[in-house]
C-alpha positions as CSV (number, residue, x, y, z in Angstrom):
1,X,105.9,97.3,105.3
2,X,102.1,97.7,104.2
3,X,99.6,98.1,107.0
4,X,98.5,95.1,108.4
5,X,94.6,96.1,109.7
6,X,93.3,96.0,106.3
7,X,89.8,95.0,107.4
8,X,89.6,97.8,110.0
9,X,90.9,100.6,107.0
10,X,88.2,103.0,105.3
11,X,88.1,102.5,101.4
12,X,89.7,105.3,99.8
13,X,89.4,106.0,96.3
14,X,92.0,107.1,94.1
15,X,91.0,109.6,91.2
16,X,93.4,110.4,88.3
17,X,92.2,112.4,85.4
18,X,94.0,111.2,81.8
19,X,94.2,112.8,78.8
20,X,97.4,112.3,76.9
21,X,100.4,111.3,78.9
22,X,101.9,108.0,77.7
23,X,105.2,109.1,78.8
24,X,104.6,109.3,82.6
25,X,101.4,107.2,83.2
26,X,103.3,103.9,83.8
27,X,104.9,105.5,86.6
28,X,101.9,106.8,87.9
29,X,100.1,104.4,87.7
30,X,103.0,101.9,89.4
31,X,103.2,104.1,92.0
32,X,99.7,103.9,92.6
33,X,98.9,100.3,92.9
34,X,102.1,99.7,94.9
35,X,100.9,102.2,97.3
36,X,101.5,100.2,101.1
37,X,97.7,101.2,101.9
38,X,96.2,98.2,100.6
39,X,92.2,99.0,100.9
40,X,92.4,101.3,97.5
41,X,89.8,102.0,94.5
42,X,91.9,103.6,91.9
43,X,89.7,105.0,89.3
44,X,90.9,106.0,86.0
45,X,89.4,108.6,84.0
46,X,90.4,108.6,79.8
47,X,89.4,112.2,78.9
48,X,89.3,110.9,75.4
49,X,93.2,109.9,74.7
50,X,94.3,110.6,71.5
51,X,97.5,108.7,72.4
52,X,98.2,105.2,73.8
53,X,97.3,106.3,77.0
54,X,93.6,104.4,76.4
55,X,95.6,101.1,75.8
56,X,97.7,101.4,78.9
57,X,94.9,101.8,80.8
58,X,93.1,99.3,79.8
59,X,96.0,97.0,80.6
60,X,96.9,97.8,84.0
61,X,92.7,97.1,84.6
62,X,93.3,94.0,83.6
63,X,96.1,93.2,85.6
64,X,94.7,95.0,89.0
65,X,91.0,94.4,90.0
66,X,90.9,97.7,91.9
67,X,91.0,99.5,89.1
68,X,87.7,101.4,87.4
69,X,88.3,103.1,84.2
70,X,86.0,105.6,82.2
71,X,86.7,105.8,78.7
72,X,85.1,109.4,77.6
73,X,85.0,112.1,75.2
74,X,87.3,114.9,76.0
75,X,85.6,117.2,78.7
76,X,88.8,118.9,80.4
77,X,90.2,118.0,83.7
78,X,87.4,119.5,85.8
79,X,84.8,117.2,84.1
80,X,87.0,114.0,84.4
81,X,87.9,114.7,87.9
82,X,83.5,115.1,89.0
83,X,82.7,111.7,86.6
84,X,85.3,110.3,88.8
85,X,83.9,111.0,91.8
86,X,80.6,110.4,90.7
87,X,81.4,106.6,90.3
88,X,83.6,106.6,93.8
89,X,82.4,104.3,96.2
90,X,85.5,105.1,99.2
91,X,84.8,107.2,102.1
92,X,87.9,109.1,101.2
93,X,88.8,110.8,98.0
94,X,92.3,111.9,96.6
95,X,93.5,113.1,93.8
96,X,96.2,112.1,91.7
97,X,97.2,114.0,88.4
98,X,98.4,111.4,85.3
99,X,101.9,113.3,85.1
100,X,102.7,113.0,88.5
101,X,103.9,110.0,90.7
102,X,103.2,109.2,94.5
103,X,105.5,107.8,97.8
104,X,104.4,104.5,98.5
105,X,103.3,105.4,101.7
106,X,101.6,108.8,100.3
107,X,98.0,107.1,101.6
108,X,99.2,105.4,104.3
109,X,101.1,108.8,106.1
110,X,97.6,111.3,105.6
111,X,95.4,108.5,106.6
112,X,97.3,107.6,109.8
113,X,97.4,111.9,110.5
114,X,93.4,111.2,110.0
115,X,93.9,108.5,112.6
116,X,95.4,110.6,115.1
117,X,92.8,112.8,115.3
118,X,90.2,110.1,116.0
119,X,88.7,110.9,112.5
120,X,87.5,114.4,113.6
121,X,89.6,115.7,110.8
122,X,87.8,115.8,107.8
123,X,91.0,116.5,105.9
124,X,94.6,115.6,105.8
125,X,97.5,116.9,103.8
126,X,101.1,116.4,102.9
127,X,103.7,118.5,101.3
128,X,104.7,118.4,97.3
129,X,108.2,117.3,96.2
130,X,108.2,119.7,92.9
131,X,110.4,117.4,90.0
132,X,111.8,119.8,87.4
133,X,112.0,117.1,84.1
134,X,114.6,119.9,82.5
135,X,117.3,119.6,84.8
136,X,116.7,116.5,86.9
137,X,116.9,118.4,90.0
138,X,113.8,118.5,92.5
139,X,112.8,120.5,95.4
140,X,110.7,119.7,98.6
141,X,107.9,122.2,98.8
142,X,107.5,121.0,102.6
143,X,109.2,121.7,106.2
144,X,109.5,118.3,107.8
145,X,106.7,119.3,110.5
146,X,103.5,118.5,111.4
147,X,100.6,120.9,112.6
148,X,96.9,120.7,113.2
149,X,94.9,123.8,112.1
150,X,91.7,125.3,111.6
151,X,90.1,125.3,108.4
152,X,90.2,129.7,108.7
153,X,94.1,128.9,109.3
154,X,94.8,126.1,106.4
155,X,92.7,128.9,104.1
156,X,94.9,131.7,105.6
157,X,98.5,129.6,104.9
158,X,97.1,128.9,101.5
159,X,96.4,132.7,100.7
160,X,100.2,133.3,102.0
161,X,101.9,130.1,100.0
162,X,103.0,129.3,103.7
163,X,103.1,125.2,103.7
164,X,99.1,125.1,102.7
165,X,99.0,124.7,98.5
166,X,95.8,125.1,96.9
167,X,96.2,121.9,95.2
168,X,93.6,119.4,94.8
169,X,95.7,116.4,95.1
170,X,98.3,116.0,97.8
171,X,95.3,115.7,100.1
172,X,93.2,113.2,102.0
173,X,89.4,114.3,102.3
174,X,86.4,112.7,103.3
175,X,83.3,112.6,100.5
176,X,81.0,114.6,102.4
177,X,83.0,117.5,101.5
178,X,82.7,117.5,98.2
179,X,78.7,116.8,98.9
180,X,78.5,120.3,97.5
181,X,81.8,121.3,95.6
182,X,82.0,120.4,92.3
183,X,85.1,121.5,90.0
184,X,84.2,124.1,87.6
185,X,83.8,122.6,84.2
186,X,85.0,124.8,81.2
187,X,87.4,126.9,83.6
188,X,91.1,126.3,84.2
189,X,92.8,126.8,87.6
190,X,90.2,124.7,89.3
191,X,91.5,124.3,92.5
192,X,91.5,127.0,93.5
193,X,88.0,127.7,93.1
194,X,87.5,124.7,95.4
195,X,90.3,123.9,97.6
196,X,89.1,126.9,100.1
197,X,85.4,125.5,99.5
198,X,86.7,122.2,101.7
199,X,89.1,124.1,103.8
200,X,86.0,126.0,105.3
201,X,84.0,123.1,106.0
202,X,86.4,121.8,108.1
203,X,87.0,122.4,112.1
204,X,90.5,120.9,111.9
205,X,93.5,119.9,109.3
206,X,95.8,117.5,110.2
207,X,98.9,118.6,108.0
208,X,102.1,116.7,107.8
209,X,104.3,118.9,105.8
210,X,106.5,116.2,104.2
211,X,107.1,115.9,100.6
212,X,105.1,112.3,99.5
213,X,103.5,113.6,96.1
214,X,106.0,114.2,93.3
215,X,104.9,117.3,90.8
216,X,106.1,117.0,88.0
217,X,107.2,120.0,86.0
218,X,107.0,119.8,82.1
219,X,107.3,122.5,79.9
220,X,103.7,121.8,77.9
221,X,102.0,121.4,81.3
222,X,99.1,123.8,81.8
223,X,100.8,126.4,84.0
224,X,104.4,126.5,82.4
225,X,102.6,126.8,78.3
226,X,102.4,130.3,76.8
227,X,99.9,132.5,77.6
228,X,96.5,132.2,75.9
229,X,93.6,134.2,77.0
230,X,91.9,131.3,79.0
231,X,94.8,131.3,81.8
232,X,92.8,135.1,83.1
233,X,90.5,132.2,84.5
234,X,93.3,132.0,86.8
235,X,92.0,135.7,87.9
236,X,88.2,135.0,88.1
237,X,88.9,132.1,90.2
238,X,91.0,133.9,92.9
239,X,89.1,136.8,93.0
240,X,86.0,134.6,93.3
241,X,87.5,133.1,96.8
242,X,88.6,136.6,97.7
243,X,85.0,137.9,98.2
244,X,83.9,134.5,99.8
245,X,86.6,134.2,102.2
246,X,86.4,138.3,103.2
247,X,82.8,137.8,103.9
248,X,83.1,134.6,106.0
249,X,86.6,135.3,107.5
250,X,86.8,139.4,107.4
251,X,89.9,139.2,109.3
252,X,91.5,137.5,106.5
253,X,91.4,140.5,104.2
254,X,95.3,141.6,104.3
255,X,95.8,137.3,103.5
256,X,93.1,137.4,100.1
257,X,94.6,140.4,98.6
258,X,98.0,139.1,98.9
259,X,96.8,136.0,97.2
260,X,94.9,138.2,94.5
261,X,97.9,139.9,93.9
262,X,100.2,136.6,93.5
263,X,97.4,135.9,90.7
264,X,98.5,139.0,89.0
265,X,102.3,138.5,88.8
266,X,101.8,134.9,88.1
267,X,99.7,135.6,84.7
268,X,101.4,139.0,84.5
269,X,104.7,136.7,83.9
270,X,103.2,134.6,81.5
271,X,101.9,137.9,79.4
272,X,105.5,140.0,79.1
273,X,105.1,139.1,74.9
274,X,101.8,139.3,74.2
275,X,100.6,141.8,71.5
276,X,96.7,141.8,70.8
277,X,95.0,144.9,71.7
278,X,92.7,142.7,74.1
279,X,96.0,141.1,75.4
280,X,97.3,144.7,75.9
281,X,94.4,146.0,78.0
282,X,94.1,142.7,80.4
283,X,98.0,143.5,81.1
284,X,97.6,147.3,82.0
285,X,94.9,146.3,83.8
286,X,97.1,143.8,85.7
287,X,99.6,146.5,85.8
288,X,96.8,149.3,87.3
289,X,96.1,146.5,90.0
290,X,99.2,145.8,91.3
291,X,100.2,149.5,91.3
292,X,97.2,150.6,93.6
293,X,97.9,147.5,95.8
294,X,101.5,147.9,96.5
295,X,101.1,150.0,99.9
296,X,98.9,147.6,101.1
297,X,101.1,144.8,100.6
298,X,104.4,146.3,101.6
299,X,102.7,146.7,105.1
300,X,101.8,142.8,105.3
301,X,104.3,141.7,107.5
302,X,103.0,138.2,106.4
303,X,103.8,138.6,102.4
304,X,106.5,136.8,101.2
305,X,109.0,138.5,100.6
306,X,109.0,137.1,96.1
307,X,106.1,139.7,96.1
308,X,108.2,142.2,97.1
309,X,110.8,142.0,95.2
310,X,108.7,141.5,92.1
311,X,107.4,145.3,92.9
312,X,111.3,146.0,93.8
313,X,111.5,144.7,89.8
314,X,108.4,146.8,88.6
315,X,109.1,150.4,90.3
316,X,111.5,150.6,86.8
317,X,108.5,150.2,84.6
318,X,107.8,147.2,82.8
319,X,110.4,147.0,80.4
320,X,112.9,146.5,83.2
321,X,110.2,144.1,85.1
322,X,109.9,142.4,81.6
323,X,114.2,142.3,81.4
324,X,114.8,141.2,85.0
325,X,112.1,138.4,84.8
326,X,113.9,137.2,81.8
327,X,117.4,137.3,83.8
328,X,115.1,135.1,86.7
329,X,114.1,132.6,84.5
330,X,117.4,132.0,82.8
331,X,118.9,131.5,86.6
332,X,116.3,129.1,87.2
333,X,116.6,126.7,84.3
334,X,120.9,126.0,85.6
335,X,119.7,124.6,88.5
């Protein structure tokens, strides 16, 4: 059943960034409007559509007055996502990416956790329910708890991948927050040059770690494509937050390298092929890194124990890190 104080709810305004995705933005969209918090500005950002995706758009505005579309040229996520919330009028902002679908009570649950805390909470969050398209299967990224943290502790969970995701979506947050964080236009991997930004403006996170937004997985999404030389933004962004969080949380410096050193393996995995001589050096430089980081992070009682093992995997060398990734990811895709 939908909420029934609709006069008493704060607006909140949906923002999903578009460029290309015919095949999933009818679900997205449905799941969207149908969303059982009614008081809902869903604005729709074209980041110049080569595909039908303008035309759907411009349909469901017609049918649904809530909806506010931007028709632009093609700018990249982080642009459409700012011209979004430069046109938002709600006192909350989430996002919603244009591949990805929503519970219909994915509002509704973070705004009641808001509610609970008498609004103090500048920021809610709920869990992801990852959707592999491959296999059919999916997998709750979440623990079925609740929890109310500081913003030092959401930023510390996040650095460890414990519950806290660095996502921009699958979170409630008021405006003011992003009074001063903008996503960084040109750069992929934005959220997580931003995501710690809000997390340290707040006093308190009300979390409920249940799975209500559905990732979808596709294999020409941003983070499962081959590797091209703009994914080392992935590297400039986390070591960005590394020095900002050390300086304003120092105790937090065993939880920033272990995130800095996730960012290696991640786009370490995704250069095992690559054969340019600049390619080359950005790898052993990876390689360099994680090897002069390895004490530190096998005395982290707090590391998961993935990293581990992927140091297990690369005490061989890398051609046996390169084969036994290979054997992982052939696992993987029969679930």
């Amino acid at each position: 059943m939908g909420r029934t104080r609709f006069m008493e709810d704060k607006l909140v305004s949906v923002i999903v960034p578009i460029y290309n995705v015919e095949k999933y933005l009818p679900k997205c969209l449905k799941s969207i409007i149908e969303q059982t918090y009614q008081n809902i500005e869903i604005i729709l950002v074209d980041d110049g559509s080569t595909d039908s995706s303008r035309t759907i758009i411009d349909d469901y505005a017609y049918m649904d007055s809530r909806i506010k579309v931007i028709h632009q040229e093609n700018g990249g996520l982080s642009n459409a996502r700012n011209n979004g919330m430069d046109i938002a009028t709600g006192e909350y902002f989430t996002f919603v990416d244009s591949d990805d679908y929503l519970e219909n009570d994915y509002i509704d649950f973070m705004y009641r956790l808001l509610e609970k805390s008498n609004f103090q909470a500048k920021m809610a969050l709920c869990s992801l329910n990852n959707v592999y398209l491959a296999t059919g299967s999916t997998k709750s990224c979440g623990n079925d708890t609740y929890a109310t943290l500081s913003g030092k502790e959401a930023i510390q969970m996040m650095c460890y991948h414990n519950l806290v995701d660095t996502c921009a979506y699958a979170k409630l947050t008021h405006r003011s927050l992003y009074r001063n964080v903008r996503f960084p236009e040109g750069k992929l991997f934005e959220d997580i040059a931003t995501t710690y930004l809000l997390f340290a403006q707040c006093d308190i996170v009300e979390c409920g770690f249940f799975p209500k937004y559905n990732y979808v997985l596709r294999d020409d999404s941003i983070t499962t494509s081959k590797f091209n030389e703009r994914k080392l933004d992935l590297l400039d962004m986390t070591d960005e937050m590394a020095t900002y969080v050390g300086r304003k949380y120092p105790d937090l410096k065993e939880a920033v390298l272990r995130r800095q050193v996730y960012a290696r393996f991640s786009t370490l995995n995704q250069m095992l092929n690559v054969s340019t001589p600049e390619d080359l050096k950005s790898r052993e430089e990876i390689l360099k890194y994680l090897r002069e980081n390895r004490a530190s992070i096998f005395s982290d009682p707090m590391v998961p124990k993935r990293d581990k093992i992927g140091y297990y995997m690369l005490s061989g060398g890398f051609k046996i890190y390169k084969l036994a990734w290979g054997c992982y990811l052939k696992l993987m895709k029969r679930k």
